[in-house]
Biopython code that builds the backbone (N, CA, C, O; Angstrom):
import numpy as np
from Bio.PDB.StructureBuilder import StructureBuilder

atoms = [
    (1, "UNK", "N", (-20.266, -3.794, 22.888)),
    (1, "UNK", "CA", (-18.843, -4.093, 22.973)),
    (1, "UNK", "C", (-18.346, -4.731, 21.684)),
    (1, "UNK", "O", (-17.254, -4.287, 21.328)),
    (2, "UNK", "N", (-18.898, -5.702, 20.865)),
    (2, "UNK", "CA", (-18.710, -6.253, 19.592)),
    (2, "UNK", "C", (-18.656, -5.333, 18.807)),
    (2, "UNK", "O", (-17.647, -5.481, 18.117)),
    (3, "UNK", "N", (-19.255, -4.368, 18.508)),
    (3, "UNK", "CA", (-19.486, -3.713, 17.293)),
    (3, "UNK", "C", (-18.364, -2.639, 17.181)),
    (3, "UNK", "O", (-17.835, -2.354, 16.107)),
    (4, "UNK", "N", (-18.050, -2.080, 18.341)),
    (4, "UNK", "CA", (-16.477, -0.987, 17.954)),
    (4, "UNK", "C", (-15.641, -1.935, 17.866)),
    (4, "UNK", "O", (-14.835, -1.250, 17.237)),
    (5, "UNK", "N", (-14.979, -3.200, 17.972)),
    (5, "UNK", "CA", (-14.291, -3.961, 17.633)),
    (5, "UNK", "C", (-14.694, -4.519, 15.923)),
    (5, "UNK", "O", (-13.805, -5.132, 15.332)),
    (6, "UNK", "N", (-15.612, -4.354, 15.429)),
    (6, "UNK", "CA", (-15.872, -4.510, 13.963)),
    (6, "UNK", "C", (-15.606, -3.124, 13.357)),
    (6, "UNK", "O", (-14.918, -3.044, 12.339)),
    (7, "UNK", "N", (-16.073, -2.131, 13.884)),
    (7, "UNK", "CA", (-15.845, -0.843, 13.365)),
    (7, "UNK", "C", (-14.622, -0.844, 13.137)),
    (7, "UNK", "O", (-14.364, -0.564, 11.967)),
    (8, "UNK", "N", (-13.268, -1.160, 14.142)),
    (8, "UNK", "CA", (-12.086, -0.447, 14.436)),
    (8, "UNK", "C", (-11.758, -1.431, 13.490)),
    (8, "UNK", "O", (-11.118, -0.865, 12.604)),
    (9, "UNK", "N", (-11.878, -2.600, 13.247)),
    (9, "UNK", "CA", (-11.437, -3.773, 12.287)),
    (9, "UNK", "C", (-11.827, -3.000, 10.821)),
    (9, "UNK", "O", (-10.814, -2.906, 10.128)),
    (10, "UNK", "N", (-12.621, -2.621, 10.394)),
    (10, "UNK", "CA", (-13.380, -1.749, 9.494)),
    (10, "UNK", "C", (-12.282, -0.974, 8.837)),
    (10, "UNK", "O", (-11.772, -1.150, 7.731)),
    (11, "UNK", "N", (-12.025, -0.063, 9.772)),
    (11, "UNK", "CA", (-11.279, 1.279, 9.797)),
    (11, "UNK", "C", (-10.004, 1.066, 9.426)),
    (11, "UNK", "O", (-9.470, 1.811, 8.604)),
    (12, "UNK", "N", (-9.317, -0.037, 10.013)),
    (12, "UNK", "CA", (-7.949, -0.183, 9.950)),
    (12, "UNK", "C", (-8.000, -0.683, 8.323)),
    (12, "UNK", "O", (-7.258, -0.157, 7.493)),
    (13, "UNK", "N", (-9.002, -1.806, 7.948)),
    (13, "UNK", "CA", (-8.675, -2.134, 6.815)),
    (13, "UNK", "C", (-8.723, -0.967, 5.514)),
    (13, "UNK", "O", (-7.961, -0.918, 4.548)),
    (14, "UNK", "N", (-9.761, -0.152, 5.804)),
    (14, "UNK", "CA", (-9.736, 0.801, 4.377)),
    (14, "UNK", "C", (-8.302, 1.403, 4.537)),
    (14, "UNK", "O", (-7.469, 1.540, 3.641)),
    (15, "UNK", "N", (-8.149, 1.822, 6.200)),
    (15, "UNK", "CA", (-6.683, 2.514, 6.045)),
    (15, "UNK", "C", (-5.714, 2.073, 5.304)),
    (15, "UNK", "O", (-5.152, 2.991, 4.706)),
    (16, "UNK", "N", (-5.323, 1.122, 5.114)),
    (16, "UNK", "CA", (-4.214, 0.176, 5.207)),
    (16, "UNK", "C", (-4.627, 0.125, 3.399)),
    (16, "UNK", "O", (-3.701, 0.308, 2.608)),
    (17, "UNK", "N", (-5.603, -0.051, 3.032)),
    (17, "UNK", "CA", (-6.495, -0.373, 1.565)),
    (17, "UNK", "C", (-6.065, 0.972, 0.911)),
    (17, "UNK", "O", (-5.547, 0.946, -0.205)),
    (18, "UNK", "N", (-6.286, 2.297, 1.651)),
    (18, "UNK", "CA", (-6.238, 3.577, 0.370)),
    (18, "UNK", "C", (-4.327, 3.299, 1.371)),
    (18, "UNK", "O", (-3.624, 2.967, 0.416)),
    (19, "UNK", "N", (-3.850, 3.298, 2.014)),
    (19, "UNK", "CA", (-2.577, 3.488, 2.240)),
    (19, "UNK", "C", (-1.831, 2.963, 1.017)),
    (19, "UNK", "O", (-1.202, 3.658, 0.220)),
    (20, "UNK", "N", (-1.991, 1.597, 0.979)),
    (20, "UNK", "CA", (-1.225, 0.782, -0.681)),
    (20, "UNK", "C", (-1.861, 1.668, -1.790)),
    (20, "UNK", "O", (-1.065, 2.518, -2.190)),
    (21, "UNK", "N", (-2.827, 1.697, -2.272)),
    (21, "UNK", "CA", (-3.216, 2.512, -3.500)),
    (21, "UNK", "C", (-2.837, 3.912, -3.644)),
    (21, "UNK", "O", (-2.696, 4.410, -4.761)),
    (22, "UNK", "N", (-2.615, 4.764, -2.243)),
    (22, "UNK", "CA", (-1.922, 6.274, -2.699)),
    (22, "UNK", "C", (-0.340, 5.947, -3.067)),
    (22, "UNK", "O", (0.358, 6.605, -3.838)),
    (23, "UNK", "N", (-0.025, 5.005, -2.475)),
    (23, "UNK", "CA", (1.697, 4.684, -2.820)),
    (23, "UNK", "C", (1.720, 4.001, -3.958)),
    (23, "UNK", "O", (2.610, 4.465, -4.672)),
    (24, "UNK", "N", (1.282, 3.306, -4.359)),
    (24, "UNK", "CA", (1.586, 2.527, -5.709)),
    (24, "UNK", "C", (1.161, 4.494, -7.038)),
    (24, "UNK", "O", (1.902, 5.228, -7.692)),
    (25, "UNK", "N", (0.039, 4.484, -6.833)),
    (25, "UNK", "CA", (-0.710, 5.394, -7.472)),
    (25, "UNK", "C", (0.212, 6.606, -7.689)),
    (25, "UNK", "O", (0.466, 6.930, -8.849)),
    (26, "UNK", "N", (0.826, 7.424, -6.480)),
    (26, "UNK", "CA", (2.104, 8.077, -6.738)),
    (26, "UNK", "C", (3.170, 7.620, -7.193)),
    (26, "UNK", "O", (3.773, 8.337, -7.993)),
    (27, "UNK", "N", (3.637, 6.541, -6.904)),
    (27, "UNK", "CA", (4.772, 5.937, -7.388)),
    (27, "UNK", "C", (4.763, 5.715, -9.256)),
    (27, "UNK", "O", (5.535, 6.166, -10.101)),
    (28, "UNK", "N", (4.121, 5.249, -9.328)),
    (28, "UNK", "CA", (3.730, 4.742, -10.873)),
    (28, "UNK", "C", (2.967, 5.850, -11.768)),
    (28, "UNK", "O", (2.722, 5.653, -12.958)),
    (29, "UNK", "N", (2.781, 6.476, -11.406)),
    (29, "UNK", "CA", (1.552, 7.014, -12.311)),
    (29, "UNK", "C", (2.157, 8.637, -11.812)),
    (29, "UNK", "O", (2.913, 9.195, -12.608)),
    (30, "UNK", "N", (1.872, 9.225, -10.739)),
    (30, "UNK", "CA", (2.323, 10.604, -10.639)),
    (30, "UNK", "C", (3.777, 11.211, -10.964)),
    (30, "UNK", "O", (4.013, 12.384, -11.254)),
    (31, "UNK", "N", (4.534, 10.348, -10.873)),
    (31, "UNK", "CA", (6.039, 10.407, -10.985)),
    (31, "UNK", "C", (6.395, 9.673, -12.198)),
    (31, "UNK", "O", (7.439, 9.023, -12.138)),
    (32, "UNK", "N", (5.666, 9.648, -13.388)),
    (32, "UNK", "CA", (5.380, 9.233, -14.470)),
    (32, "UNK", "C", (6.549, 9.757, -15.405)),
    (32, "UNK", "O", (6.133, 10.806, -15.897)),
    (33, "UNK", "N", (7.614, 9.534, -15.791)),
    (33, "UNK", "CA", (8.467, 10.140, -17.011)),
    (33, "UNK", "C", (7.540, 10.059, -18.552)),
    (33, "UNK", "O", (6.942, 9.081, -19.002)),
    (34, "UNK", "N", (7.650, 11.228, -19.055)),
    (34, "UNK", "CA", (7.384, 11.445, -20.407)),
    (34, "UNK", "C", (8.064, 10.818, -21.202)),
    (34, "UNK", "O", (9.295, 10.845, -21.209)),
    (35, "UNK", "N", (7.258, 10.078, -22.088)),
    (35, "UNK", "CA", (7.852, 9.056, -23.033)),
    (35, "UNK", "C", (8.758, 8.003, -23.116)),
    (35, "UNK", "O", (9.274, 7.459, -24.092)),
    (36, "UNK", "N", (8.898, 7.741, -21.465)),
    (36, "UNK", "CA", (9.596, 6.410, -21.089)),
    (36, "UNK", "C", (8.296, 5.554, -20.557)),
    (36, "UNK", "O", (8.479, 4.354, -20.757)),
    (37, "UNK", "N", (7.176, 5.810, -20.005)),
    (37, "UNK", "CA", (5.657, 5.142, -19.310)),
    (37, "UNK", "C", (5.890, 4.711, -17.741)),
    (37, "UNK", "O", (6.857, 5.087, -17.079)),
    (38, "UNK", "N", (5.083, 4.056, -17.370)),
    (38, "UNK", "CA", (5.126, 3.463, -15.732)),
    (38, "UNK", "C", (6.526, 2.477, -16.039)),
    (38, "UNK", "O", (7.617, 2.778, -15.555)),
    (39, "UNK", "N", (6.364, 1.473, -16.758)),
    (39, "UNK", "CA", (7.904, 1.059, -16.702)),
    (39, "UNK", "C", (8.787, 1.284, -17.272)),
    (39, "UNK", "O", (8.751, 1.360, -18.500)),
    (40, "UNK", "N", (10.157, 1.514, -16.387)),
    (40, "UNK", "CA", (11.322, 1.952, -16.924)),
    (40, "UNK", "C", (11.981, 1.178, -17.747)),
    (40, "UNK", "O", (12.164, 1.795, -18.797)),
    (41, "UNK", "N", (12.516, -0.088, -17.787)),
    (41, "UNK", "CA", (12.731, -0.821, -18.236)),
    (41, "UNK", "C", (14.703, -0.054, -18.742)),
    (41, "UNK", "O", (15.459, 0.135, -17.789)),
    (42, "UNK", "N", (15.026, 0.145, -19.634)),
    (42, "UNK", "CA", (15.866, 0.294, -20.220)),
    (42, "UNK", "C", (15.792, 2.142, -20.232)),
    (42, "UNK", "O", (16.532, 2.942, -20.805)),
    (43, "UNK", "N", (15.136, 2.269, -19.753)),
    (43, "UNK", "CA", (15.044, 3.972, -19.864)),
    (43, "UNK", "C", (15.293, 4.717, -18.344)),
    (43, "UNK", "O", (15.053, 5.863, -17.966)),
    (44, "UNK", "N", (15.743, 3.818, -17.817)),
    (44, "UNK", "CA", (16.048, 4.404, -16.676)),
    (44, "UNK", "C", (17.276, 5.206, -15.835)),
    (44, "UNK", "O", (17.276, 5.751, -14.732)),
    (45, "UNK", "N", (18.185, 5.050, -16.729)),
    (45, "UNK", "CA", (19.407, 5.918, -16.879)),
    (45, "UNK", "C", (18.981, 7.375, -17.449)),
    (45, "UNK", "O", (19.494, 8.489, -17.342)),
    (46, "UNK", "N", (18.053, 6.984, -17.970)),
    (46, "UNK", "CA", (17.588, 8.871, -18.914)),
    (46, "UNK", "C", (17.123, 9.437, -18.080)),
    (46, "UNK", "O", (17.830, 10.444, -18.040)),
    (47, "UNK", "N", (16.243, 9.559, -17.166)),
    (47, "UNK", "CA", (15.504, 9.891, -15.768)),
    (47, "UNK", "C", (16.506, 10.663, -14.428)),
    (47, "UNK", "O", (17.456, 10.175, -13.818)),
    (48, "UNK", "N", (15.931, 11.878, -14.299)),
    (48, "UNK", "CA", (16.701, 12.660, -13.198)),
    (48, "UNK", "C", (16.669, 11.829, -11.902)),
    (48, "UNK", "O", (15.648, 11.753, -11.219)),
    (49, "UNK", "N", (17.736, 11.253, -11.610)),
    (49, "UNK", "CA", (17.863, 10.468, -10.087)),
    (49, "UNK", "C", (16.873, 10.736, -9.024)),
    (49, "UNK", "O", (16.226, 9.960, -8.320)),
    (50, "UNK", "N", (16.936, 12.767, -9.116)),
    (50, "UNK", "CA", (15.661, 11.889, -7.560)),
    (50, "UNK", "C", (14.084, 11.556, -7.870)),
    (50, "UNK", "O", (13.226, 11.250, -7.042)),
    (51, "UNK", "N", (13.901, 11.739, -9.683)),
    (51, "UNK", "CA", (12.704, 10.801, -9.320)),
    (51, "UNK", "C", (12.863, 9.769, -9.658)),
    (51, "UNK", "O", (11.879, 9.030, -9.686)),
    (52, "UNK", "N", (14.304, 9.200, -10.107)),
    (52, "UNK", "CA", (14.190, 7.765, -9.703)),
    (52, "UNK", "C", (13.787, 7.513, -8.368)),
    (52, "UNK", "O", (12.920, 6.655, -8.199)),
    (53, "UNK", "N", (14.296, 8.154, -7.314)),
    (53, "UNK", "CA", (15.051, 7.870, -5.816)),
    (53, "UNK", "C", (13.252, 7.966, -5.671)),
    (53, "UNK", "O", (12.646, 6.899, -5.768)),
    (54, "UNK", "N", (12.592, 9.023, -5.483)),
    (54, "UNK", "CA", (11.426, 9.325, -5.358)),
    (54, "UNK", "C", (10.577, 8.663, -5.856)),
    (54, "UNK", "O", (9.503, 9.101, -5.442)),
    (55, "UNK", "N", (10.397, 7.703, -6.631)),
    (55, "UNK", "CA", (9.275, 6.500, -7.793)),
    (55, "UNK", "C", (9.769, 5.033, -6.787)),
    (55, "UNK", "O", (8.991, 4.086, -6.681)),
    (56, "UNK", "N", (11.286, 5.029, -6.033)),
    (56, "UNK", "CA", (11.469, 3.546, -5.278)),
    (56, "UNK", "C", (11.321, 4.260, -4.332)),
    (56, "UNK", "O", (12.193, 3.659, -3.704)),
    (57, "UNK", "N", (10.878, 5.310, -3.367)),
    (57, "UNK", "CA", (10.558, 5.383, -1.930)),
    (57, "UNK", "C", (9.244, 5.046, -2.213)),
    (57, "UNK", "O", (8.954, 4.007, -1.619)),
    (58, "UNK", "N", (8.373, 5.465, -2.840)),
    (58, "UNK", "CA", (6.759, 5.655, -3.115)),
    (58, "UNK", "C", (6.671, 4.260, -2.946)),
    (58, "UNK", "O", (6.313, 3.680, -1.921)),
    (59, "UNK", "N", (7.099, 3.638, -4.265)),
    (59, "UNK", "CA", (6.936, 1.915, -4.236)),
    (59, "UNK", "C", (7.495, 1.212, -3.220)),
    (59, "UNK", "O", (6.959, 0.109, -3.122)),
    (60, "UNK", "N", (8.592, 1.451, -2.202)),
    (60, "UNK", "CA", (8.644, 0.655, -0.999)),
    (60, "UNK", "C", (8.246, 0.919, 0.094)),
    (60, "UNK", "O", (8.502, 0.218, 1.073)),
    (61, "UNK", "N", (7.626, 1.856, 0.128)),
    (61, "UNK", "CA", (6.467, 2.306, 1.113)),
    (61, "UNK", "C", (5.367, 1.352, 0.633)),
    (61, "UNK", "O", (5.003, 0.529, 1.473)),
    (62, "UNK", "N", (4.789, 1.314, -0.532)),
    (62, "UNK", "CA", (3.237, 0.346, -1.078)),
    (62, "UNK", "C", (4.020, -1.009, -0.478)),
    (62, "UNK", "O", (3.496, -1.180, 0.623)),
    (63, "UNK", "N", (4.836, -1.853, -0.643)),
    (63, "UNK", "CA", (5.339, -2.827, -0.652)),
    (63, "UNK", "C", (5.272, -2.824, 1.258)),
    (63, "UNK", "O", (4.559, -3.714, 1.723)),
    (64, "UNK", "N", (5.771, -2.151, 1.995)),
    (64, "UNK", "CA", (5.764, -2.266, 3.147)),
    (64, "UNK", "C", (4.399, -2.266, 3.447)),
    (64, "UNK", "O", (4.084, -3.164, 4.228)),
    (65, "UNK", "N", (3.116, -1.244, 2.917)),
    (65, "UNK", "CA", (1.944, -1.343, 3.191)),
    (65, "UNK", "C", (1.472, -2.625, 3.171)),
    (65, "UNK", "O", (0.922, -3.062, 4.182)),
    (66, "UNK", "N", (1.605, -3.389, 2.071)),
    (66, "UNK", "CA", (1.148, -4.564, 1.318)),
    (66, "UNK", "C", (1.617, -5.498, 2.360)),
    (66, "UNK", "O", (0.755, -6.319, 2.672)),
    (67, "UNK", "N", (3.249, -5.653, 3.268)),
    (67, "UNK", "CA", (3.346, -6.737, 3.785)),
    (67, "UNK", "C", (2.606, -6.539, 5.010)),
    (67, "UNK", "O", (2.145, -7.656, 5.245)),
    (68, "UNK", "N", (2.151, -5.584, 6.120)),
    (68, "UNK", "CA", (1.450, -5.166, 6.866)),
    (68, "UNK", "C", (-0.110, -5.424, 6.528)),
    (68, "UNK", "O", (-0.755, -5.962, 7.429)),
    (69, "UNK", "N", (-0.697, -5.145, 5.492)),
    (69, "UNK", "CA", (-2.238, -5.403, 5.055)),
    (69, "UNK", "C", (-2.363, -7.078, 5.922)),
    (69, "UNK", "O", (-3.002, -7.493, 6.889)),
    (70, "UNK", "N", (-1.268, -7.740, 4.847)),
    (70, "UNK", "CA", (-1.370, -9.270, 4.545)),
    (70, "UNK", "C", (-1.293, -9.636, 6.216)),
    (70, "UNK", "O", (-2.239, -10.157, 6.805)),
    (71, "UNK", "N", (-0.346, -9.369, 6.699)),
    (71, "UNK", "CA", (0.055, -9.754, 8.202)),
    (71, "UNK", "C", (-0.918, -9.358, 8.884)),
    (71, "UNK", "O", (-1.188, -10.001, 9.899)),
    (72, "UNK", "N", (-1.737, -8.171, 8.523)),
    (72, "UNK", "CA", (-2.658, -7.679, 9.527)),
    (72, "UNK", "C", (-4.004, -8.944, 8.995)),
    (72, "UNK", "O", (-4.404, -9.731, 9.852)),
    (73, "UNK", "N", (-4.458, -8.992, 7.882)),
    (73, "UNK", "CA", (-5.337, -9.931, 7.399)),
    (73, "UNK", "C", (-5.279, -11.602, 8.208)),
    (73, "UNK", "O", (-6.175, -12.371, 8.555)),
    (74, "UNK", "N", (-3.771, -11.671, 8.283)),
    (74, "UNK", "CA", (-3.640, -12.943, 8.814)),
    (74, "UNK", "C", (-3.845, -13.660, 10.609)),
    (74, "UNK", "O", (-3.875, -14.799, 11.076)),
    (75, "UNK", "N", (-3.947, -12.304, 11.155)),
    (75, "UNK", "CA", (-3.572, -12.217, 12.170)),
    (75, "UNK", "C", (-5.071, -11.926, 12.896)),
    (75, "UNK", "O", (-5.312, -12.284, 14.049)),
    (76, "UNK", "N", (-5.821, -11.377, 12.225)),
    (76, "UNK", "CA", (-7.248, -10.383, 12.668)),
    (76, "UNK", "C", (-8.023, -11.646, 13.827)),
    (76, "UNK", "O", (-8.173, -11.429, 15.029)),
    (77, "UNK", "N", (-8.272, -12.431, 13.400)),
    (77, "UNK", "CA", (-8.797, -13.013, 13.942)),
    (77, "UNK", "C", (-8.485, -13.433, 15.455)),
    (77, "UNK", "O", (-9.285, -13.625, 16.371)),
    (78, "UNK", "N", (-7.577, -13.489, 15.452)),
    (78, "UNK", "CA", (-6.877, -13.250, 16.891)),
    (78, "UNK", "C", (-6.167, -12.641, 17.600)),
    (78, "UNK", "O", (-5.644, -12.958, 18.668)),
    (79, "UNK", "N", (-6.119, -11.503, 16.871)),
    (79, "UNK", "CA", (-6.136, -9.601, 17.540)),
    (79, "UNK", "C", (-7.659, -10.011, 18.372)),
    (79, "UNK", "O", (-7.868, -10.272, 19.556)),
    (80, "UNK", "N", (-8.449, -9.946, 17.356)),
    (80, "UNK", "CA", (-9.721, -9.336, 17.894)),
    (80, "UNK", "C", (-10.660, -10.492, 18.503)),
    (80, "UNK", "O", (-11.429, -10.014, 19.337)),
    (81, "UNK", "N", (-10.805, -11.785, 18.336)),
    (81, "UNK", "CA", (-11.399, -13.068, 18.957)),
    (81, "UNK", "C", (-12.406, -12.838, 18.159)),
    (81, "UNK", "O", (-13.376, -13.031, 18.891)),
    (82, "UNK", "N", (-12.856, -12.506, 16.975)),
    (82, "UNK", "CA", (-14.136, -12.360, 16.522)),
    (82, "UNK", "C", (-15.148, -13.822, 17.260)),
    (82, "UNK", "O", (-14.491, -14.855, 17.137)),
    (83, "UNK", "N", (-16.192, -14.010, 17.783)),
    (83, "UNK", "CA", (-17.093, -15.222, 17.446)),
    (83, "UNK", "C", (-18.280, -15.781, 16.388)),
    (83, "UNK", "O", (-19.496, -15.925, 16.517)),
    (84, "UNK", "N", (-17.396, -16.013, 15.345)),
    (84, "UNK", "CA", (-18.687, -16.164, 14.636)),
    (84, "UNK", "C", (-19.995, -17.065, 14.350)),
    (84, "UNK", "O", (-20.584, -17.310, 13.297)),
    (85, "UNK", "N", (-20.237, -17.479, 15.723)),
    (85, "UNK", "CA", (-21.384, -18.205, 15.777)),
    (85, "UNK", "C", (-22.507, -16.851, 16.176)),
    (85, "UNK", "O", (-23.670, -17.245, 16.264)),
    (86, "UNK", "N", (-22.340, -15.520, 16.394)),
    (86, "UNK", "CA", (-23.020, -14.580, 16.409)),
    (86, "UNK", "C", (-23.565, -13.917, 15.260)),
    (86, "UNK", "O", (-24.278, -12.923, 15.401)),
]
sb = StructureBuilder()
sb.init_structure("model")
sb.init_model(0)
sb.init_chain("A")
sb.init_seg("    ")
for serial, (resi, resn, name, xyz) in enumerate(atoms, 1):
    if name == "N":
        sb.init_residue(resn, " ", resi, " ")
    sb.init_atom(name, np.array(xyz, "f"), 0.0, 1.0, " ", f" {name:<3s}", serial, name[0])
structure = sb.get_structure()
């Protein structure tokens, strides 16, 4: 009975782990403008809108991942009752 409750604890975390890294990773890096880099900074008026629009969905998707990771991190212990005197 302990151990699929570590598994499923397991599972959720890589999820949640490659979930932030495919969104940041697309956001920044795949949707990359030529010769402006990952940050826009002042070059962001030069850039066709929807991959602006498309580079801030990617990144507020990672950002929503990220506040979910943290909340889920904070919380685990009493989702699941781990005992760790076992």
């Amino acid at each position: 009975m302990k151990h699929w409750k570590r598994l499923l604890d397991l599972i959720i975390m890589i999820n949640l782990s490659i979930c932030l890294v495919y969104a940041f990773y697309v956001g920044l890096v795949v949707f990359k403008v030529e010769g402006i880099g990952v940050i826009l900074g002042n070059g962001a008026p030069e850039i066709p809108f929807e991959t602006l629009v498309t580079r801030r969905l990617y990144c507020i998707e990672g950002y929503v991942v990220l506040g979910v990771f943290i909340l889920y991190l904070a919380y685990r212990e009493r989702i699941w009752k781990f005992n760790h005197a076992e």
